[in-house]
Each structure stands twice: as structure tokens, then as C-alpha cells.
MIDOSE-1310 file (N, C-alpha, C; in nm, 2 decimals, decimal comma, always signed):
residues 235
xxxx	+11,27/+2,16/+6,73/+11,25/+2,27/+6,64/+11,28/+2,23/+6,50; +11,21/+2,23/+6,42/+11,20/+2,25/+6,28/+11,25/+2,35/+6,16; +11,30/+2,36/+6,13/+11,40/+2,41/+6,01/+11,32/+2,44/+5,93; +11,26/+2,62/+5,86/+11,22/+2,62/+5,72/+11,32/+2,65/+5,64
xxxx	+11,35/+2,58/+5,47/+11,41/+2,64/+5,40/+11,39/+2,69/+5,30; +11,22/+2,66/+5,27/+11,16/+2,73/+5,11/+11,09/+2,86/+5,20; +11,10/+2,98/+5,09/+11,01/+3,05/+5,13/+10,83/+2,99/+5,19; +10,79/+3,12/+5,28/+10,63/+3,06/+5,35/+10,57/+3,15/+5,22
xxxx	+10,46/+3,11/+5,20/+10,38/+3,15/+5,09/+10,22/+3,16/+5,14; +10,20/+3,11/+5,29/+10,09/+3,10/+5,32/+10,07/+3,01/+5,42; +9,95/+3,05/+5,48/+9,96/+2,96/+5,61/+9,79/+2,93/+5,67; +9,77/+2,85/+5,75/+9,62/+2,80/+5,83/+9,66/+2,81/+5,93
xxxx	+9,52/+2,77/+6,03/+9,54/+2,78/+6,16/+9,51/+2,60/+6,15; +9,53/+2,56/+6,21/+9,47/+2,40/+6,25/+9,35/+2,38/+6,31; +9,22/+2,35/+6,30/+9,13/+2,36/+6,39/+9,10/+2,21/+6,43; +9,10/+2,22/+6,56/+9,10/+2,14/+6,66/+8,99/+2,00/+6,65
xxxx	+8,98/+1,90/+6,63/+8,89/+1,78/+6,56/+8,80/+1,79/+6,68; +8,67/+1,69/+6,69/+8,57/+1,67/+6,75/+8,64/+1,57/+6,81; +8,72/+1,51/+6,83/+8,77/+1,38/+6,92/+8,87/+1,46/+7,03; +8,93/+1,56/+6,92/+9,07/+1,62/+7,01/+9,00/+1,69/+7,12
xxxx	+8,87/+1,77/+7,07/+8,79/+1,84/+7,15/+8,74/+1,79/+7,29; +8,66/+1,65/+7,30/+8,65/+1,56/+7,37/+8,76/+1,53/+7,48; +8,88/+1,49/+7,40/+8,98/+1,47/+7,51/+9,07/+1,57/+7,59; +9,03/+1,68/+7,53/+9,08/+1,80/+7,62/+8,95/+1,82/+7,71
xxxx	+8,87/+1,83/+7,70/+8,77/+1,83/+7,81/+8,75/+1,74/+7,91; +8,82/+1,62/+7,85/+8,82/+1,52/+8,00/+8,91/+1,55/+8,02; +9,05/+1,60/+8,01/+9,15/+1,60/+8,07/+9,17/+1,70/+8,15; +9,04/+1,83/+8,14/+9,03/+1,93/+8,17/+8,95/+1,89/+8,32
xxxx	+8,84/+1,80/+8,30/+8,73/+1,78/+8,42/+8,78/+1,68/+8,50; +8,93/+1,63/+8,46/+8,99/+1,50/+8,55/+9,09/+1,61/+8,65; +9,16/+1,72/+8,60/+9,27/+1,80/+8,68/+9,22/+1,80/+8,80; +9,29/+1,83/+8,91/+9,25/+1,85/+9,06/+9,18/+1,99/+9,09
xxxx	+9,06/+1,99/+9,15/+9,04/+2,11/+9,19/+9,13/+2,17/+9,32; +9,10/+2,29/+9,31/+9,11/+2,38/+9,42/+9,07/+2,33/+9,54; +9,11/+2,33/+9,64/+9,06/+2,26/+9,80/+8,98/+2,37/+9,85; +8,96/+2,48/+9,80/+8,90/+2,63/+9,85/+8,78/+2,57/+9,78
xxxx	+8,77/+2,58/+9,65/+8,66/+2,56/+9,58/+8,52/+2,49/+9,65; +8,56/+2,42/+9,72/+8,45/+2,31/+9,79/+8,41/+2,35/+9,93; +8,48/+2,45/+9,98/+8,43/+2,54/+10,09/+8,32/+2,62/+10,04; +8,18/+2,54/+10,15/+8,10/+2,67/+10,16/+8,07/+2,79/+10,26
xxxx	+8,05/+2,88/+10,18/+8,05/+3,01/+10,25/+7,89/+3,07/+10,29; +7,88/+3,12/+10,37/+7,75/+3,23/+10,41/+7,69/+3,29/+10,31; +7,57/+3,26/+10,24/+7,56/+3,38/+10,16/+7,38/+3,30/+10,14; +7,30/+3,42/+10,07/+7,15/+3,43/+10,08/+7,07/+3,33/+9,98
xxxx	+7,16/+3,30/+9,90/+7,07/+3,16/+9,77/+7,17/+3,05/+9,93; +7,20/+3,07/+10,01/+7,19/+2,91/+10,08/+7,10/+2,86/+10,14; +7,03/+2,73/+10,11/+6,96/+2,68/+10,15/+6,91/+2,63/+10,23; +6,77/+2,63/+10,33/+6,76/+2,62/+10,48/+6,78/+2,46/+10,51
xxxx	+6,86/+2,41/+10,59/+6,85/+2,27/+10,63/+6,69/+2,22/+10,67; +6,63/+2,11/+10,67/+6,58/+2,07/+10,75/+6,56/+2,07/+10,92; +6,67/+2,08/+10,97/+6,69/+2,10/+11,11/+6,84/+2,15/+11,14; +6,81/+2,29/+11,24/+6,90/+2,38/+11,30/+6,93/+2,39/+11,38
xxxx	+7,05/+2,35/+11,48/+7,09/+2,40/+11,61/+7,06/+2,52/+11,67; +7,01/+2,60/+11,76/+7,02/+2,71/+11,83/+7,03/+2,71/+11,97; +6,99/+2,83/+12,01/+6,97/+2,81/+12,22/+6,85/+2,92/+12,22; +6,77/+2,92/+12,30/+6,70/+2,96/+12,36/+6,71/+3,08/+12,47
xxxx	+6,70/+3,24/+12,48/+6,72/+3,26/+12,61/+6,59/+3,34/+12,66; +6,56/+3,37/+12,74/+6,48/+3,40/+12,83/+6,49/+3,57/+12,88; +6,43/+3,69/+12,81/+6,45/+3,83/+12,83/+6,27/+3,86/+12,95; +6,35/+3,92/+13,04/+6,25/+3,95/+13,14/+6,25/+4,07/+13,20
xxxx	+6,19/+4,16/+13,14/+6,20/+4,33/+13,17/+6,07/+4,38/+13,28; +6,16/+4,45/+13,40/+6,07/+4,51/+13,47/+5,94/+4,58/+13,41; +5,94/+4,63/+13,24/+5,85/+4,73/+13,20/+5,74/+4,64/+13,14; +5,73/+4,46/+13,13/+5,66/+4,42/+13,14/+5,59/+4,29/+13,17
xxxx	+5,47/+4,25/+13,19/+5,41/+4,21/+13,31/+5,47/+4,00/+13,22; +5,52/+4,03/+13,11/+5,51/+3,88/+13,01/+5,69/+3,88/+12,98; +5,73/+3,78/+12,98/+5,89/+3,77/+12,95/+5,85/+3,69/+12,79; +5,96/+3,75/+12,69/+6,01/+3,75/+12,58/+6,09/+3,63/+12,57
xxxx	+6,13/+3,51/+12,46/+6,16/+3,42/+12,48/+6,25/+3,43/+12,31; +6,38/+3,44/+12,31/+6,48/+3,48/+12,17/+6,51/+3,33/+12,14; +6,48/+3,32/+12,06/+6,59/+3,19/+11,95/+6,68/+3,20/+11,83; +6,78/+3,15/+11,84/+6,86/+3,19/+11,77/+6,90/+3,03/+11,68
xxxx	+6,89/+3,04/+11,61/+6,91/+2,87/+11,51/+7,03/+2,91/+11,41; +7,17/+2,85/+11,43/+7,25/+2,87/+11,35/+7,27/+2,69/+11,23; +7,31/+2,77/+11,16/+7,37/+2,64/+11,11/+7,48/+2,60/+11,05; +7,57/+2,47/+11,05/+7,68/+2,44/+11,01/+7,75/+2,43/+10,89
xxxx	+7,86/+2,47/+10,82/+7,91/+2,48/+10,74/+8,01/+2,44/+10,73; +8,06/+2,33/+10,64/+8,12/+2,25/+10,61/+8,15/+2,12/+10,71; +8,05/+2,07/+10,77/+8,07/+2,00/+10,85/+8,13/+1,91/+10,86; +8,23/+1,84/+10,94/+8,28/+1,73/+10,95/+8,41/+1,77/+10,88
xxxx	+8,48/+1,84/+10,86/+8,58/+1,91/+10,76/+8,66/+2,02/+10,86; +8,80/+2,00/+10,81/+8,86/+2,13/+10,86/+8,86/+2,31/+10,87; +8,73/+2,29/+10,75/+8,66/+2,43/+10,72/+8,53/+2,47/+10,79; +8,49/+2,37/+10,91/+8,41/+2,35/+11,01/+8,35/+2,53/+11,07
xxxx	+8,24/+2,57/+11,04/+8,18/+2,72/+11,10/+8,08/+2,67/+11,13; +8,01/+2,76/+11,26/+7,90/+2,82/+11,29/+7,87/+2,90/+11,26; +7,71/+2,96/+11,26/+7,72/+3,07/+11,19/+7,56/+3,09/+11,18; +7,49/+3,17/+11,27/+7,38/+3,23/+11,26/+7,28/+3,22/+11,11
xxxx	+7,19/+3,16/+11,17/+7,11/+3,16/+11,02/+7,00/+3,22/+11,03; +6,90/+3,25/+11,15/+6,76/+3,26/+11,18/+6,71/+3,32/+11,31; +6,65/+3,41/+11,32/+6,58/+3,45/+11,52/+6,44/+3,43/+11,44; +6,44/+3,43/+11,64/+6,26/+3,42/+11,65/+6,27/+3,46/+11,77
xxxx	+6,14/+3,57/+11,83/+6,11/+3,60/+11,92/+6,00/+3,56/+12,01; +5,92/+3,54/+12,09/+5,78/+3,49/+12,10/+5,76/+3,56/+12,24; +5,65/+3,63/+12,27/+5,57/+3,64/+12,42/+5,46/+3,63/+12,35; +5,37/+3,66/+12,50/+5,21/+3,68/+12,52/+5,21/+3,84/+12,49
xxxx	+5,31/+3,89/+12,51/+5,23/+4,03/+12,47/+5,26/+4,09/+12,35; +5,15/+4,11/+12,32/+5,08/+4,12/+12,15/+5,10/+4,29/+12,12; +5,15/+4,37/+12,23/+5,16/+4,51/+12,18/+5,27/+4,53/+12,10; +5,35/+4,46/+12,08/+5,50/+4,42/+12,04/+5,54/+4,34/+11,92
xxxx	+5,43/+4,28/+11,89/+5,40/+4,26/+11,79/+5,43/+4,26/+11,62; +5,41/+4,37/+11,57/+5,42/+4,43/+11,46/+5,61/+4,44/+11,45; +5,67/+4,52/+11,56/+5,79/+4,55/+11,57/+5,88/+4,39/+11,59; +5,84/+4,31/+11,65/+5,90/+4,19/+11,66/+5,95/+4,12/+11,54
xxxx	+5,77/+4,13/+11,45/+5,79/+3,98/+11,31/+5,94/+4,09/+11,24; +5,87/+4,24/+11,22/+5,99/+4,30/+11,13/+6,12/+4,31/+11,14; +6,13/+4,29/+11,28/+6,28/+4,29/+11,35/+6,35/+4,16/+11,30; +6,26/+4,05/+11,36/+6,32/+3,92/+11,36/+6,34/+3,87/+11,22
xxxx	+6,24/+3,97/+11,08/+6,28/+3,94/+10,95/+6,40/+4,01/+10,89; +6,43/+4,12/+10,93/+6,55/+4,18/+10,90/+6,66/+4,16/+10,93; +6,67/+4,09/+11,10/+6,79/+4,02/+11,16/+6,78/+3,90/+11,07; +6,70/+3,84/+11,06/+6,74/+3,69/+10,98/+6,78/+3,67/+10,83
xxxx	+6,73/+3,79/+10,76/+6,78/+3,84/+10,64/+6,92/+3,87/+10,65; +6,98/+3,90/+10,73/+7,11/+3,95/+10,73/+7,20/+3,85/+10,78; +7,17/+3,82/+10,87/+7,27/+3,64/+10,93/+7,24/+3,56/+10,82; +7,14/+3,57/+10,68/+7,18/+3,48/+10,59/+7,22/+3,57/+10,44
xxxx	+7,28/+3,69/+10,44/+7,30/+3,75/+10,39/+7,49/+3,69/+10,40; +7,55/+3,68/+10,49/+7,70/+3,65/+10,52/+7,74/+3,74/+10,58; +7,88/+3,72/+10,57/+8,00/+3,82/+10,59/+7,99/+3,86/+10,74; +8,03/+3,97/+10,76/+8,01/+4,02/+10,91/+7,96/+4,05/+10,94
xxxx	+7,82/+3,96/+11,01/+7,70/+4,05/+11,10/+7,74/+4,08/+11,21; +7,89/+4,12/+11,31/+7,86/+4,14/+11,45/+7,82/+4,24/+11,46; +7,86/+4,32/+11,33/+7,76/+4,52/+11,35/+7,65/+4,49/+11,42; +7,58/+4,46/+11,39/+7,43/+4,41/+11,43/+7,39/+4,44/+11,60
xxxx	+7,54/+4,38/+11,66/+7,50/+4,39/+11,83/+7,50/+4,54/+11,81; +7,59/+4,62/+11,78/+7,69/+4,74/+11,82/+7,50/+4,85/+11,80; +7,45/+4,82/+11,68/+7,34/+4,86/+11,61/+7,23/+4,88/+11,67; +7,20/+4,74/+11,76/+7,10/+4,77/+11,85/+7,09/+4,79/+11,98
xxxx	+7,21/+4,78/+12,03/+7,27/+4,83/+12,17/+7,25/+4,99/+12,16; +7,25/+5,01/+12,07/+7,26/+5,16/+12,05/+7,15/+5,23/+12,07; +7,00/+5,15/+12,07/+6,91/+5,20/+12,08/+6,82/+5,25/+12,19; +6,78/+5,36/+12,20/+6,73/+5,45/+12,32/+6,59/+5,41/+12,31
xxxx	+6,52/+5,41/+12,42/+6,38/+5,42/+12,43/+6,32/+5,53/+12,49; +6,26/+5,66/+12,39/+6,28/+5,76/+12,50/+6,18/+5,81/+12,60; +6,10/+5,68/+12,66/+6,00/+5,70/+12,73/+6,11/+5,64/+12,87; +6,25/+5,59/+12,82/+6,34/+5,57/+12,91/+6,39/+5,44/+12,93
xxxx	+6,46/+5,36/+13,00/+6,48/+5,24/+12,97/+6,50/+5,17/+13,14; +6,58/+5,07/+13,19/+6,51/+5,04/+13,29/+6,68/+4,94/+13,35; +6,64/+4,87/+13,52/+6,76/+4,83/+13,55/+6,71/+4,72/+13,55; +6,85/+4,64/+13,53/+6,86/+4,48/+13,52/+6,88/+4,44/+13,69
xxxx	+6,86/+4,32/+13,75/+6,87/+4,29/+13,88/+7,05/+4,28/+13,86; +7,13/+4,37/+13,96/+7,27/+4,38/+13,94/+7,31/+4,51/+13,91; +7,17/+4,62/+13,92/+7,26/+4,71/+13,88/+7,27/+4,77/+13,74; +7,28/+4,66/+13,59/+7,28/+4,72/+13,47/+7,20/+4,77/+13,40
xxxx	+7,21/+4,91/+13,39/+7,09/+4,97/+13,29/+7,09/+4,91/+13,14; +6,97/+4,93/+13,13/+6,92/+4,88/+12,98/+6,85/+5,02/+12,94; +6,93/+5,08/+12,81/+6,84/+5,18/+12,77/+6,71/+5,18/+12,68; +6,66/+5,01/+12,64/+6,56/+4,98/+12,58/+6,56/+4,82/+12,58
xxxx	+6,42/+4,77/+12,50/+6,43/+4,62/+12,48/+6,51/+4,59/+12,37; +6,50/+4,66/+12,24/+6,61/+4,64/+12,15/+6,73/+4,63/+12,19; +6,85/+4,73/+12,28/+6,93/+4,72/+12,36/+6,93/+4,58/+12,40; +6,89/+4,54/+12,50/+6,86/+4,40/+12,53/+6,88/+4,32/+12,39
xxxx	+6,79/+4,29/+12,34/+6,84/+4,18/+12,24/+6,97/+4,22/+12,17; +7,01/+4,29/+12,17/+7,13/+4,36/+12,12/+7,29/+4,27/+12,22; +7,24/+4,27/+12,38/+7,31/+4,22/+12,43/+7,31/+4,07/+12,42; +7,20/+4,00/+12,37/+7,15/+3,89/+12,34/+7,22/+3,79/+12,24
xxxx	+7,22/+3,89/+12,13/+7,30/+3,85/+12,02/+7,43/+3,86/+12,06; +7,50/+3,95/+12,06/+7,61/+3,94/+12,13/+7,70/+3,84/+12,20; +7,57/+3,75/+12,34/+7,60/+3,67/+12,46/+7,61/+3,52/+12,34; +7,52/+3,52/+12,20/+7,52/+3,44/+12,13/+7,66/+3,42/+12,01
xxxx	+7,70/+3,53/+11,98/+7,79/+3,54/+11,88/+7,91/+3,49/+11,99; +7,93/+3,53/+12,08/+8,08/+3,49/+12,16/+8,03/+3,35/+12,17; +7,89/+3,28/+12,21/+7,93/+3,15/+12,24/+7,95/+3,06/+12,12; +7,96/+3,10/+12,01/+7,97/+3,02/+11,87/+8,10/+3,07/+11,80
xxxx	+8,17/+3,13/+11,91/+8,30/+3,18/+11,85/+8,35/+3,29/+11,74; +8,21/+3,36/+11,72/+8,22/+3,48/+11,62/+8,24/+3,61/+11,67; +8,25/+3,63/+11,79/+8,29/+3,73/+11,89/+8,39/+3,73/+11,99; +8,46/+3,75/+12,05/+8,55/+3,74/+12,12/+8,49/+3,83/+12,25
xxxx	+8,52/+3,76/+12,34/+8,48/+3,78/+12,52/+8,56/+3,91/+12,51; +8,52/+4,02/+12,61/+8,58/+4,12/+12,63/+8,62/+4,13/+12,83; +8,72/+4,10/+12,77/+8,82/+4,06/+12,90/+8,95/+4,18/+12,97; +8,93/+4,19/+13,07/+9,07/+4,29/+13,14/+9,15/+4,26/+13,13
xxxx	+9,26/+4,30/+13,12/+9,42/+4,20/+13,14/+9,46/+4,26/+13,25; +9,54/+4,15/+13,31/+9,58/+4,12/+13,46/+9,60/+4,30/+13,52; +9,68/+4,35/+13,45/+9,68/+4,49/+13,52/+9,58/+4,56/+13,54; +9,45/+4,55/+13,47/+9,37/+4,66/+13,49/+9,27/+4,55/+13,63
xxxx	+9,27/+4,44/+13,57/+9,21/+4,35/+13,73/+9,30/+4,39/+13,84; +9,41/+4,41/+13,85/+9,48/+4,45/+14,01/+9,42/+4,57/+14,01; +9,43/+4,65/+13,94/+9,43/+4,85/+13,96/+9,26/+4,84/+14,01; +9,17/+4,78/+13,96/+9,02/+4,73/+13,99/+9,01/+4,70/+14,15
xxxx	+9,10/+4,59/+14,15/+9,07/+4,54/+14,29/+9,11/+4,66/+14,39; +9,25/+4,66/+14,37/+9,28/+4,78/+14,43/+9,19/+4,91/+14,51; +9,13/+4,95/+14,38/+9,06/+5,06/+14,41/+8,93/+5,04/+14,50; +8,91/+4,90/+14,46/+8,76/+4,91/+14,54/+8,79/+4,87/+14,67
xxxx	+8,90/+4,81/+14,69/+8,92/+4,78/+14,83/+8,94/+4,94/+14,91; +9,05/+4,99/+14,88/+9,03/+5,11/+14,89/+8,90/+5,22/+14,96; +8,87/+5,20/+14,81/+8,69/+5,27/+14,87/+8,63/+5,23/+14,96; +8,64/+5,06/+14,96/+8,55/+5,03/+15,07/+8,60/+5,07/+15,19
xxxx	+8,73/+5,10/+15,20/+8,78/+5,08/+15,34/+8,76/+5,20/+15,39; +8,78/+5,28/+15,29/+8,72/+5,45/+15,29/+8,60/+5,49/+15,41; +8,51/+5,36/+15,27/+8,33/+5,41/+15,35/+8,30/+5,34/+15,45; +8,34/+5,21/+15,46/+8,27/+5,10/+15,61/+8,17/+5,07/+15,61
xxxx	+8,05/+5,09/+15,49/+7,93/+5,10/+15,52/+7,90/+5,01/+15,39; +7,78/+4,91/+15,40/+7,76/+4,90/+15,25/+7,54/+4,89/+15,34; +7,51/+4,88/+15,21/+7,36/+4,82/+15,21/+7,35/+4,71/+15,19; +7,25/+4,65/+15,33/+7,20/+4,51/+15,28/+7,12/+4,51/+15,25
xxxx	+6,99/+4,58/+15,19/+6,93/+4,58/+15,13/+6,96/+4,56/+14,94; +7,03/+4,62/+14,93/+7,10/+4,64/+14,78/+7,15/+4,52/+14,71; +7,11/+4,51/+14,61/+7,11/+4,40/+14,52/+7,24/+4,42/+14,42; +7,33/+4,54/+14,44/+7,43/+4,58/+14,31/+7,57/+4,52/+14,39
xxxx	+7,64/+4,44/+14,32/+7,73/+4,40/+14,37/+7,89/+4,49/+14,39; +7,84/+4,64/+14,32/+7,91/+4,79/+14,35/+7,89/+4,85/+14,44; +8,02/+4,93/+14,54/+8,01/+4,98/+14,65/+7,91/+5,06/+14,61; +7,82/+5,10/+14,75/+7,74/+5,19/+14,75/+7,75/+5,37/+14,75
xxxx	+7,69/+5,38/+14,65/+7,71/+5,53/+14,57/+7,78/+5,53/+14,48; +7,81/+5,39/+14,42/+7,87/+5,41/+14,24/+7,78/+5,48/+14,16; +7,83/+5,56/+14,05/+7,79/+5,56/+13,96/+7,74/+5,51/+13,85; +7,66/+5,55/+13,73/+7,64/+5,48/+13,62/+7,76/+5,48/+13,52
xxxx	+7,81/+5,38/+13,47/+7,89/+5,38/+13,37/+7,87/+5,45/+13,24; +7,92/+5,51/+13,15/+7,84/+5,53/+13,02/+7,90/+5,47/+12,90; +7,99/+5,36/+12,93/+8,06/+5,29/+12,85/+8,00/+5,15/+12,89; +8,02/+5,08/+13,00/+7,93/+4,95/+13,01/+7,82/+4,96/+13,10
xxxx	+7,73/+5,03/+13,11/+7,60/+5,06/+13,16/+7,61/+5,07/+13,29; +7,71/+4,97/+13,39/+7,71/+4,90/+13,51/+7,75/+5,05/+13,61; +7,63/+4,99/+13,71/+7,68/+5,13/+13,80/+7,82/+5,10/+13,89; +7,87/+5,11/+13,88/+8,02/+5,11/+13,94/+8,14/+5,23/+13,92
xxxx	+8,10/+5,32/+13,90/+8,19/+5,47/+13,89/+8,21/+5,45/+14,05; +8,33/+5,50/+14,06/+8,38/+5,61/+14,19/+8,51/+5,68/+14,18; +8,47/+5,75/+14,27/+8,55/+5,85/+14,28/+8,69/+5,83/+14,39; +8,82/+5,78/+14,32/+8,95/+5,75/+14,36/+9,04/+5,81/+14,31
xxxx	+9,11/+5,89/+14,41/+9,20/+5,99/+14,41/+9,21/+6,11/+14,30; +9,07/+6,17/+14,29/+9,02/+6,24/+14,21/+8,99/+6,21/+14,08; +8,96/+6,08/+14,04/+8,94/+6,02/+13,92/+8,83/+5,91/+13,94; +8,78/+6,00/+13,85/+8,61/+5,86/+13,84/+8,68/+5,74/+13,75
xxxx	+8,62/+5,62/+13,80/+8,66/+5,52/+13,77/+8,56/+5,41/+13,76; +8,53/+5,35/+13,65/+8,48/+5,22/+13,67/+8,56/+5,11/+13,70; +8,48/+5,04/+13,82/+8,53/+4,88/+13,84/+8,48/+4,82/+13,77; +8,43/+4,81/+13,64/+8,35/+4,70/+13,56/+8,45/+4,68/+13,41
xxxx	+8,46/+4,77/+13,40/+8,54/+4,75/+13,25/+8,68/+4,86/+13,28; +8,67/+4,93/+13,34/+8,78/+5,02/+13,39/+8,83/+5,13/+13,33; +8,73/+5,16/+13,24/+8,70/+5,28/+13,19/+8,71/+5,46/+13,31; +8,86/+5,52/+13,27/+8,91/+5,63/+13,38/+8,89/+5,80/+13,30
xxx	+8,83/+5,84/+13,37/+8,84/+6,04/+13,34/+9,00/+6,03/+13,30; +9,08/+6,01/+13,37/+9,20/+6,03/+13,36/+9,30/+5,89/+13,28; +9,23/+5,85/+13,18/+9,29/+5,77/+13,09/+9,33/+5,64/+13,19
């Protein structure tokens, strides 16, 4: 620190030279960045790779005579790096039948707009799962109703988001698996009877679920019950 001892009478600012300028700016573009900074994120100016990973699956509805064929192409982000994602980029749907048409391209542009939009698409399953068909909708071999084909790709996306780890499997814990077994042993021992004809891997005369579609309600010790997800009248 410096000592004044005449009166100040006036003062400048110093302005900064054309050399000093220069060397503050390298010393500025030499500092370490941020290690976040170089993470890329999801978002709609990202650019399409040349070539995309996806899977392929295979939708085959009783209501018609052509199966539906879904692709899903995600692509990687930050590869090779501890900031390593998957992460939905693009669908595509494809059959022979052309009545489906119009609704497909628009679908498959709005789903793809939004998987490259970012952030959280799992809304998306919850969205189209939700959808009714109300000429009615139809059963899967096993038992599971589908209340439409949207529905369906709804579960589609879904069976895709869990396998790229943006979903998490929806699993019982050990207690509701015993109370499950339990019960249906129970029932069965109840009835004695099953159908061999029947294709549903639920005692005969379950119900429909209205929480996981799956017919497996029954009626134990005055409490409807699903064996599928274990959804109870009685909590």
C-alpha cells in the first residue's frame, strides 16, 4: 500500500493497452474449463449422426390381417466418456396396411420431434397407453387386453425405454410375490379345475385388471385381488 501525502486534485481511469488486452485474453482462453461444459445434452439443434443404433419389434393385432413393424433408433451421447447416455432419437413404423397410414407418418413425426426435443420423454408411454379405441380394443395371446393400437406402441416404447435404462422395470418386492403365490395357490386349491383349452396363464374365472390390463382378479377372502401386479379392493 502506498501512502498519499499532497492533496488529490484529480484523477483518470487507466485504460487498458492493446498488448495488455491480448494477454488477458490468452490468459483467459488458456484457464481450465468446466468438465460439465463438454457434456452433451439432448436437445433439438442436435445433429442426426450418420448411423443410429435401435431394435426392431414386431406388433401383431388380432384386428388386423398385416403386422406393424416399430423402430426405434437411439443415439449416443458422450461416448466413450463417463457421461456415457442413451437416448431415443427417432421411430418409424412400417406395414402393408395403408389404412393407417396418414395417422402413422403423424404419429411417428411427433414422437420423433420430442425424443429429440430432450429432457423427459417417459410421459410419452403413460400418454399413449392411455388411449381408447372406441370401436373397442382387443386381447393379447396371455390374456392382456389392449384398449387400442396406440396403447400398444405405448407399451412398446416403454419395453424400449427400460431396455436403454431410462425406465426402471416395475417389479414386486418379495412380500407382495409371497401374498401372490399364496393366494393363487389357495384359489386353485379352492377350484380343482382349470382349462386346457385356455391360453391365460390365470386361474380360470379371473378377472380383468384395470390397473395392469391382465386378467388375473380374484376373489380371496372377500377381496378382489390381482396376481399380476397385486393391486387389492382392500389396500
Amino acid at each position: 500500500m502506498k501512502k498519499i501525502d499532497k492533496k488529490i486534485v484529480g484523477y483518470s481511469v487507466k485504460d487498458v493497452s492493446k498488448k495488455d488486452k491480448t494477454e488477458l485474453k490468452e490468459k483467459e482462453n488458456s484457464a481450465p474449463l468446466n468438465e460439465s461444459a463438454d457434456v452433451i445434452r439432448m436437445h433439438e439443434k442436435l445433429e442426426r449422426p450418420e448411423m443410429l443404433i435401435g431394435s426392431t419389434y414386431k406388433v401383431k393385432t388380432p384386428i388386423s390381417d398385416h403386422a406393424m413393424y416399430v423402430t426405434i433408433n437411439d443415439i449416443i451421447l458422450n461416448q466413450d466418456t463417463e457421461h456415457e447416455k442413451r437416448r431415443p432419437f427417432e421411430i418409424f413404423i412400417n406395414s402393408k396396411n395403408l389404412d393407417h397410414y396418414q395417422w402413422i407418418v403423424a404419429l411417428t413425426r411427433i414422437i420423433s420431434a420430442v425424443f429429440r426435443k430432450g429432457g423427459d420423454v417417459t410421459f410419452l408411454v403413460d400418454e399413449l397407453k392411455a388411449v381408447f379405441d372406441p370401436r373397442g380394443g382387443y386381447w393379447q395371446t396371455g390374456g392382456k387386453y389392449m384398449p387400442s393400437i396406440i396403447a400398444e406402441l405405448g407399451y412398446i416404447v416403454e419395453k424400449h425405454l427400460i431396455s436403454i435404462g431410462l425406465l426402471k422395470k416395475f417389479e414386486l418386492d418379495d412380500h407382495q410375490k409371497e401374498l401372490i403365490k399364496q393366494k393363487r395357490e389357495e384359489f386353485e386349491a379352492s377350484k380343482k379345475q382349470q382349462d386346457a383349452f385356455s391360453e391365460n396363464e390365470y386361474p380360470e374365472g379371473a378377472q380383468l385388471c384395470v390397473k395392469c390390463n391382465d386378467t388375473a382378479v380374484i376373489l380371496m377372502d372377500g377381496c378382489m385381488t390381482c396376481l399380476a401386479c397385486g393391486d387389492s379392493k382392500c389396500g
